[in-house]
C-alpha positions as CSV (number, residue, x, y, z in Angstrom):
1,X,-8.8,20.4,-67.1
2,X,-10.3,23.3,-69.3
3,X,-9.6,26.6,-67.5
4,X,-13.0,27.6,-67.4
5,X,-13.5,25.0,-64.6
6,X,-11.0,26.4,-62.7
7,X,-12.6,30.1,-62.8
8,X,-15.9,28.4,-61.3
9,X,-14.8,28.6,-57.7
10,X,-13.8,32.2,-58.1
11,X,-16.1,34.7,-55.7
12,X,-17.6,32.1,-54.2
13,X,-16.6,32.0,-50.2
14,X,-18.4,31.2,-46.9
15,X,-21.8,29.6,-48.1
16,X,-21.0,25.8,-48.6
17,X,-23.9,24.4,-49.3
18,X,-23.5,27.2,-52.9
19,X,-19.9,25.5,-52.8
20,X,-21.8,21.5,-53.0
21,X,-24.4,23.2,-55.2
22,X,-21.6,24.0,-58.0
23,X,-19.7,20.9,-57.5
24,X,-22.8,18.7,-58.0
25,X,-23.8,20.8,-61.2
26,X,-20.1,20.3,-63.0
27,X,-20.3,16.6,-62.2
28,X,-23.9,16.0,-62.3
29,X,-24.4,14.0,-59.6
30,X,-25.2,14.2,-55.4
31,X,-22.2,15.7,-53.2
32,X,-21.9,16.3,-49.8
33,X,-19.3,18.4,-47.7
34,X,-18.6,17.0,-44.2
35,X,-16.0,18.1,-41.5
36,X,-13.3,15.8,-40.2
37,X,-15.1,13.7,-37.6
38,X,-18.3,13.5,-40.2
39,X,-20.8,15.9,-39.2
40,X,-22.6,17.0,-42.3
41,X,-21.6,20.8,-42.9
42,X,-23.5,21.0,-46.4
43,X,-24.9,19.0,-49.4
44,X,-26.1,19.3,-52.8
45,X,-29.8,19.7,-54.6
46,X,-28.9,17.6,-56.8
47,X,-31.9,15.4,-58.4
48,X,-33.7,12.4,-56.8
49,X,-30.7,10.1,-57.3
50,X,-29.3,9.4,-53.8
51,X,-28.8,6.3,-51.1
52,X,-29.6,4.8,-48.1
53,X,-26.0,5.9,-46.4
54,X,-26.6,9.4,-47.9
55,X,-30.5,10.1,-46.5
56,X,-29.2,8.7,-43.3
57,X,-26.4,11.3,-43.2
58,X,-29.0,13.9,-44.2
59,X,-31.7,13.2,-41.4
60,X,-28.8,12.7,-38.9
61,X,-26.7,15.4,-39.8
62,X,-23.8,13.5,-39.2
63,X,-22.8,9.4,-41.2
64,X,-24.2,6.7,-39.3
65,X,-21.6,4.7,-37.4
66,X,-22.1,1.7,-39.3
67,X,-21.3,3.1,-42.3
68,X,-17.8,4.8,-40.8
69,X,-17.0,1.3,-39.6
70,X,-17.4,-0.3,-43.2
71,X,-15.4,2.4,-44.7
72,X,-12.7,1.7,-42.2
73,X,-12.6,-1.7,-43.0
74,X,-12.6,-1.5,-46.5
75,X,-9.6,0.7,-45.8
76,X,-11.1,4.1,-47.6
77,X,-10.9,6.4,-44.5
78,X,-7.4,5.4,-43.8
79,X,-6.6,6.0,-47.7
80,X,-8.2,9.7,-47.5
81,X,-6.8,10.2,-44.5
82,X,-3.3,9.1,-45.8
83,X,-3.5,11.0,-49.2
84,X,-4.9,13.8,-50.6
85,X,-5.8,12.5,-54.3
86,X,-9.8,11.3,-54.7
87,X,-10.2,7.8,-54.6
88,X,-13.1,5.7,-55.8
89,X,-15.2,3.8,-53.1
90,X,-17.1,1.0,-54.9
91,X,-20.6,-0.1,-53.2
92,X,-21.0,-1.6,-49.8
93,X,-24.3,-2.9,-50.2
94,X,-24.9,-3.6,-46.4
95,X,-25.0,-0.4,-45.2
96,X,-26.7,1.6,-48.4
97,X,-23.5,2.8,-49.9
98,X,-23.3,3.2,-53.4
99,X,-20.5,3.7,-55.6
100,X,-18.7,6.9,-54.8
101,X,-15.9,9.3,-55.4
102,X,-14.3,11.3,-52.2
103,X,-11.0,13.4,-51.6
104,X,-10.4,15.1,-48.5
105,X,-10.0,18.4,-47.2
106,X,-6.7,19.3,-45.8
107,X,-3.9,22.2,-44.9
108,X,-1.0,20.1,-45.3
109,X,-1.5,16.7,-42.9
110,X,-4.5,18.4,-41.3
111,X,-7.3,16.8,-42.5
112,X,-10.4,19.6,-42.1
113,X,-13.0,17.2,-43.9
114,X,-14.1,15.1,-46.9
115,X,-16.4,15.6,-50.4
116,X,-18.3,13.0,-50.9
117,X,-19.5,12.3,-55.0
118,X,-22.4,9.6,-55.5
119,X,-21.9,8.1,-58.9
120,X,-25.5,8.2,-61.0
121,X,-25.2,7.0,-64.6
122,X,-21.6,7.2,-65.4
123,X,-18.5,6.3,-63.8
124,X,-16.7,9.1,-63.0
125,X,-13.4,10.3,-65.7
126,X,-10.0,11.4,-65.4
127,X,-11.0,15.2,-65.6
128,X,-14.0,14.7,-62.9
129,X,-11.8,13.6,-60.2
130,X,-9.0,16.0,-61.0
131,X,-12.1,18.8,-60.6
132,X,-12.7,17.3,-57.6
133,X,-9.6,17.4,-56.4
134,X,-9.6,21.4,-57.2
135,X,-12.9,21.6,-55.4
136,X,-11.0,20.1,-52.6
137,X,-8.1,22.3,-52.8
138,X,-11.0,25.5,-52.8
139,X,-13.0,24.4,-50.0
140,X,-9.4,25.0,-47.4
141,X,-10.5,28.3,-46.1
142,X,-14.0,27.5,-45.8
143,X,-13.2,24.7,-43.7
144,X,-10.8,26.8,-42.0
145,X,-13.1,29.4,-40.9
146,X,-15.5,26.5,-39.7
147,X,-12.6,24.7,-37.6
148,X,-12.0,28.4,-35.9
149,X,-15.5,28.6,-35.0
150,X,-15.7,25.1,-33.9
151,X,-12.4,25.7,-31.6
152,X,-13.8,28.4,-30.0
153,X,-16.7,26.5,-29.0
154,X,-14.6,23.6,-27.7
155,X,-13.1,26.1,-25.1
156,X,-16.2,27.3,-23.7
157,X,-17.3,23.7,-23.4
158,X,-14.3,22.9,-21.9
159,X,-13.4,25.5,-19.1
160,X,-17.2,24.8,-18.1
161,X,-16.1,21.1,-17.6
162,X,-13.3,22.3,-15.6
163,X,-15.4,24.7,-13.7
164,X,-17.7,21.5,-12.9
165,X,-15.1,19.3,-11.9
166,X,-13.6,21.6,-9.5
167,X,-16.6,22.6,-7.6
168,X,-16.8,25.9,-9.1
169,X,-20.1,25.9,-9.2
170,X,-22.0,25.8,-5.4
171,X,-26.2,25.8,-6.7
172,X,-27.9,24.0,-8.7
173,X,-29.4,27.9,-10.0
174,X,-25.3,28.9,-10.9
175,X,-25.1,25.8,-12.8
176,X,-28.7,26.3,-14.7
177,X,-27.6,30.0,-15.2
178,X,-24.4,28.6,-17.0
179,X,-25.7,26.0,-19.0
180,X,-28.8,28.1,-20.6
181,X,-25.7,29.2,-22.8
182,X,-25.0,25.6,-24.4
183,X,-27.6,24.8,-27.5
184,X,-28.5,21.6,-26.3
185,X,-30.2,19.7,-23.4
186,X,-28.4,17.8,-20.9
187,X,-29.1,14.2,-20.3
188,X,-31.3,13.4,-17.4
189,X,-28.2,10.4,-15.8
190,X,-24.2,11.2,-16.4
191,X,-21.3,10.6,-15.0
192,X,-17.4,11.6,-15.4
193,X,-15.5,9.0,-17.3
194,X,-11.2,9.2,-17.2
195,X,-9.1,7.6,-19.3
196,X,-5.5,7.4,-18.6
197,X,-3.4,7.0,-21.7
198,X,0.5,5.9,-21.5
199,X,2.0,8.9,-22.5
200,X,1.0,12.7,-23.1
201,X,-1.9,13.4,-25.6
202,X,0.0,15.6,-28.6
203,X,-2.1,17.6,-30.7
204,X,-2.4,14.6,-33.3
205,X,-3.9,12.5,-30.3
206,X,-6.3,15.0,-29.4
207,X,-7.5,15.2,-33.0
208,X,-7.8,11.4,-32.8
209,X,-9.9,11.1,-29.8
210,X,-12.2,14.3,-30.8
211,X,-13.2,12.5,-34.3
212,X,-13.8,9.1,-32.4
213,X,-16.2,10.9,-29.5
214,X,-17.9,12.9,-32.4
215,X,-18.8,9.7,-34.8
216,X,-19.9,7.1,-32.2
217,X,-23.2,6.7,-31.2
218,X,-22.8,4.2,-28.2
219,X,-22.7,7.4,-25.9
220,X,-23.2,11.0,-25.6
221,X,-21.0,13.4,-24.7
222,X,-21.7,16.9,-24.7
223,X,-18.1,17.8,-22.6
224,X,-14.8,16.7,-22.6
225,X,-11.4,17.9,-22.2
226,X,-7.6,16.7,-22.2
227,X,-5.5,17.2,-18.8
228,X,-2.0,15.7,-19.8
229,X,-1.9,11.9,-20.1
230,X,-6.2,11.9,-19.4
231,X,-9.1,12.4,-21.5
232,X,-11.9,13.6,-19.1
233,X,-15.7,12.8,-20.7
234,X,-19.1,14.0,-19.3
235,X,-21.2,11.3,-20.6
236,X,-24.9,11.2,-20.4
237,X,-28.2,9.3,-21.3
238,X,-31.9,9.6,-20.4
239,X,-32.7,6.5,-19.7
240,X,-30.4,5.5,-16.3
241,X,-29.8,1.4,-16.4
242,X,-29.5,1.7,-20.6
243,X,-26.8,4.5,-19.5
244,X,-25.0,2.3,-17.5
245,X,-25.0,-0.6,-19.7
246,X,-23.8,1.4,-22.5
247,X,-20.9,3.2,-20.3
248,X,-19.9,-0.1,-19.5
249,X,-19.6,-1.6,-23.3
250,X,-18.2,2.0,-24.1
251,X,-15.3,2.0,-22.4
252,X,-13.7,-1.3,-23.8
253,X,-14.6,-0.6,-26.9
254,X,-12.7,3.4,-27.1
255,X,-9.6,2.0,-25.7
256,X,-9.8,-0.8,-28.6
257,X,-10.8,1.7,-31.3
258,X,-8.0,3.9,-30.7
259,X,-5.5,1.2,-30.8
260,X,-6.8,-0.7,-34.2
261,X,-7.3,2.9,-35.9
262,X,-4.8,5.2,-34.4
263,X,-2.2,2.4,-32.5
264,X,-2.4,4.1,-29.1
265,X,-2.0,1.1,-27.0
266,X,-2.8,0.7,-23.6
267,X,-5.2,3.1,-22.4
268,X,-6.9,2.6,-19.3
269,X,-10.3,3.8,-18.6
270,X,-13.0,4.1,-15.8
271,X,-16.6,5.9,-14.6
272,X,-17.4,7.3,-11.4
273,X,-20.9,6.7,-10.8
274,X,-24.0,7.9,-12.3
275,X,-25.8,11.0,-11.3
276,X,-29.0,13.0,-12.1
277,X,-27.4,15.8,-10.8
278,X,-24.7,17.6,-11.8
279,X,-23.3,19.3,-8.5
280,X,-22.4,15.2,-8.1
281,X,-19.6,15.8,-11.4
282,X,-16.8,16.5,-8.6
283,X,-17.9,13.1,-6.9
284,X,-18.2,11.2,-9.5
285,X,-15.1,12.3,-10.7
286,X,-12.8,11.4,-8.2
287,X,-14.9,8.0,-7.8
288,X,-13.4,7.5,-11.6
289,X,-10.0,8.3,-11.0
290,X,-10.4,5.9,-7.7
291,X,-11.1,3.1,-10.1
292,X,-8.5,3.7,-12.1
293,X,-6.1,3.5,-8.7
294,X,-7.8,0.4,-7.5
295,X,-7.3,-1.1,-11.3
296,X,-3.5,-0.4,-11.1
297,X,-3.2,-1.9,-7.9
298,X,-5.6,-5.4,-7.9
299,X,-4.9,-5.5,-11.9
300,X,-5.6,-9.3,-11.9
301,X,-9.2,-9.2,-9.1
302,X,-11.1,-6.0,-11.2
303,X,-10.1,-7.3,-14.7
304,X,-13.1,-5.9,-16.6
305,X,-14.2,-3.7,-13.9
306,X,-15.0,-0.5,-15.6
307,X,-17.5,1.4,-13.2
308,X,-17.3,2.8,-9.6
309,X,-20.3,0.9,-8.6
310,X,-18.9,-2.3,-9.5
311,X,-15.8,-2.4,-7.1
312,X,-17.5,-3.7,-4.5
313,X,-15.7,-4.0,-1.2
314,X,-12.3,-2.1,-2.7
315,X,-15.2,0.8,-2.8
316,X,-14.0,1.0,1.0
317,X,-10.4,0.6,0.9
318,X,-9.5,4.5,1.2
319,X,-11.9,5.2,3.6
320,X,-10.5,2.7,5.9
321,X,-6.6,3.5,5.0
322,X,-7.4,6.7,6.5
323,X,-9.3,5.1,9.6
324,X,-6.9,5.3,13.0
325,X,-6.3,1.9,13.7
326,X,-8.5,-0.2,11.5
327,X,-9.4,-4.0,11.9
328,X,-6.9,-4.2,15.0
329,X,-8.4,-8.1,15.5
330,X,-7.6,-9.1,12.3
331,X,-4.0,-7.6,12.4
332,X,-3.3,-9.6,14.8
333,X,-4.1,-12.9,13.3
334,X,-2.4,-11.8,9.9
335,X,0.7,-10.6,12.2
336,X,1.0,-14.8,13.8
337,X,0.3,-16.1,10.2
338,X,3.4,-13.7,8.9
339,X,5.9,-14.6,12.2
340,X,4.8,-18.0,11.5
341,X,5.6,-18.0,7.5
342,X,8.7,-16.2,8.1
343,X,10.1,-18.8,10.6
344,X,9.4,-22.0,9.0
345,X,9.5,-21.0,5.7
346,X,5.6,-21.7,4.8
347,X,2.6,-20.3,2.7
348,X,0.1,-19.6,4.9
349,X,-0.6,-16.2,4.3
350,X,-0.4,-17.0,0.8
351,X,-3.0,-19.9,0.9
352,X,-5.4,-17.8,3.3
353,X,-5.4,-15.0,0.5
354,X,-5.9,-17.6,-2.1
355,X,-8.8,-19.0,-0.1
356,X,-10.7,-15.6,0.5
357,X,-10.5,-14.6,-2.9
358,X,-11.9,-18.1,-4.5
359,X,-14.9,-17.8,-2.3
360,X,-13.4,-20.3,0.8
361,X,-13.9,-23.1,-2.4
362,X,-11.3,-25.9,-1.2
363,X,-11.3,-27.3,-4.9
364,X,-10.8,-23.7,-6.8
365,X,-7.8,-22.2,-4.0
366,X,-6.0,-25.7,-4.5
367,X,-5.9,-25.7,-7.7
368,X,-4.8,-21.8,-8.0
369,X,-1.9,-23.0,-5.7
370,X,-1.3,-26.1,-7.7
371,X,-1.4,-28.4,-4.5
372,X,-3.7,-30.9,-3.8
373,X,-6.8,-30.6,-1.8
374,X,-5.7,-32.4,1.3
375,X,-2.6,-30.0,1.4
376,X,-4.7,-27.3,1.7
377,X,-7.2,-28.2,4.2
378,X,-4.0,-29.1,6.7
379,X,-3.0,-25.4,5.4
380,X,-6.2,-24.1,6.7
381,X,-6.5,-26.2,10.1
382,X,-3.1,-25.0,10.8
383,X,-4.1,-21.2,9.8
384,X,-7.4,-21.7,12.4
385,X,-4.7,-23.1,15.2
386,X,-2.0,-20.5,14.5
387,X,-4.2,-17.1,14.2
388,X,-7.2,-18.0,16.2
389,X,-9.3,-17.6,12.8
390,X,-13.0,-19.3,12.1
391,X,-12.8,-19.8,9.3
392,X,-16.5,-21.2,9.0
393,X,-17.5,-17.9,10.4
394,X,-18.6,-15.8,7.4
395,X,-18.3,-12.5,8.9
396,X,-14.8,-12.9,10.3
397,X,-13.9,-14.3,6.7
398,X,-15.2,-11.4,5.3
399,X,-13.2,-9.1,7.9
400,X,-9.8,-10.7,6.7
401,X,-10.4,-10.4,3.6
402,X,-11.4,-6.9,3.7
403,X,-8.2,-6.3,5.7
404,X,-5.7,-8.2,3.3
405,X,-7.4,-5.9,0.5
406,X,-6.5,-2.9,2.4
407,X,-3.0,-4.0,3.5
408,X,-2.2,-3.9,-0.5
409,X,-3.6,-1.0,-0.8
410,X,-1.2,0.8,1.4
411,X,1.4,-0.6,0.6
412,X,0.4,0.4,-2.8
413,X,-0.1,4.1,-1.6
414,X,3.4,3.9,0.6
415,X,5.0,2.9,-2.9
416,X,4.2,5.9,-4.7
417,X,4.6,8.2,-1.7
418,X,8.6,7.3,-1.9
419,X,8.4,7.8,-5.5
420,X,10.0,10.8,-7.2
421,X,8.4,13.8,-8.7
């Protein structure tokens, strides 16, 4: 590379978009600067030449989704991300991207962001992508003075998520007063999302979930924080049933994302329910990590139960665990049912907790049992006889089956009371 490329960077500190400005005229063509999780932080002036993926970028301030998925796929991000020499990205068509060169911009691992080169009349040459892999080199400490800024921020937006979650804040006025300092509006509906992950989030975690909350577009979250093994979001949307559609849909797919991308396997996630206002974060906090309980403990019954709202009857269970005395008529009838399992060595309880839970359908609790229907329905006439049940009676039905739900639950919540610190 002649030296007098090298000099070109000289004197030139803090004002990125001069930085894309003297990339773009070495190289003649389009570049962009962006920070690790794709936010636009600068581009060229270069010409008219440009592309669908790159206005988009532009007007958004940020690369569409679409296109970040593509260049996953394709396997360019994980190639920047895995080395620091520019690579060339040829055209995907389907989401406007034309040919390109890109390197990112690191200190050491750490990648801080990525130049992006749109190829106009020429391929690019040996000597353009070793400049660009000087420009790269350059842009560290500019990128490094952005990152400090941007860490700073992600305190303050932090300990006021803390503040929220705690009840710090008492009026609706304290929390107005504290939010006038944010430079964006709230959404209108949120709630508090938690997901638990199977081990502590490290640093290289963290840095993984922050660059997947900042590039999707299925949800909005202006706050989030990291509290050992759980990522805490406040999520938000104007528009209240597309919220909770989209939380829904959102959930599944960040727990998948992470793995395929980063290979964090099993995390576990859940939402409290939606507010419009946020002296209801505490609530809908503790509703989240209550879904998350009540996941752990019926894993098999709230398969694909995400949301607070959707638990249904296990909504009650800790209420009445903490109820003196609950449901003392239906102990009784589960306490014969038990003596009488115990002593001649039968299923009854078994079947009776089959039967509740397939909806009292003879055909669909037979077949979970693998016996045949006849079998069952002398199962059930012996259950009525034994524990003085109705089982035609569809509020006493729904009183056992409330209370069997609730016996596993404490037993559940016994469990982990014996367990070690």
């Amino acid at each position: 590379m002649p030296e007098k490329r090298k000099d070109l960077f000289k004197g030139v500190f803090g004002d990125l978009e001069e930085f894309a400005d003297l990339i773009s005229n070495v190289l003649g063509c389009p570049i962009t600067i962006e920070d690790g999780s794709h936010r636009l932080l600068a581009y060229s002036m270069h010409g008219d030449a440009t592309d669908k993926a790159r206005i988009s970028t532009i007007i958004g301030r940020r690369v569409p989704e679409k296109v970040i998925n593509s260049l996953w796929k394709e396997g360019i991000l994980p190639a920047l991300l895995r080395e620091d020499a520019p690579i060339r990205v040829e055209s995907i068509s389907e989401v406007g991207l034309g040919n390109r060169a890109a390197v990112s911009i690191r200190k050491n691992n750490q990648v801080l962001g990525f130049i992006w080169a749109l190829e106009v009349d020429k391929p690019f040459s040996d000597e353009d992508m070793e400049f660009l892999h000087l420009a790269a080199k350059e842009a560290k400490n500019q990128l490094l003075q952005h990152q400090i800024r941007k860490k700073k921020k992600e305190e303050s937006y932090q300990e006021f998520l803390w503040q929220l979650l705690t009840g710090h804040y008492q009026t609706e006025s304290d929390l107005e007063e504290r939010l006038a300092r944010f430079p964006f509006q709230l959404p209108d509906f949120f709630s508090i999302l938690v997901f638990r992950f199977p081990h502590e989030i490290t640093s290289e975690v963290e840095q993984n979930i922050s660059y997947m909350l900042t590039i999707t577009q299925k949800v909005k979250v202006p706050f989030f924080t990291i509290d050992q093994n759980r990522l805490i979001l406040l999520a938000g949307e104007k528009d209240e049933e597309l919220f909770r559609s989209v939380v829904k849909e959102f959930i599944p797919h960040f727990a998948m994302q992470m793995k395929q991308r980063f290979g964090v396997e099993d995390i576990q996630g859940a939402s409290g329910q939606i507010y419009n206002r946020l002296l209801n974060g505490v609530q809908s906090y503790q509703e989240a990590q209550y879904v998350l309980k009540i996941r752990d403990i019926f894993k098999r019954e709230t398969d694909g139960i995400y949301l607070f709202e959707e638990l249904g009857v296990y909504q009650y269970l800790n209420l009445l665990a903490n109820t003196p005395k609950p449901m003392q008529a239906e102990t009784a009838a589960i306490n014969k049912l038990k003596a009488y399992d115990a002593k001649h060595q039968t299923d009854l309880m078994k079947t009776l907790t089959v039967f509740l839970h397939k909806d009292s359908n003879p055909n669909e609790a037979a077949k979970s049992l693998h016996v045949h229907v006849n079998t069952l329905n002398y199962r059930l006439k012996r259950i009525t006889e034994i524990g003085s049940i109705n089982l035609k009676d569809p509020l006493q039905k729904m009183a056992l089956f409330l209370h069997l739900k609730l016996l596993a639950y404490q037993a559940a919540e016994a469990k982990k009371s014996l367990e070690p610190y």
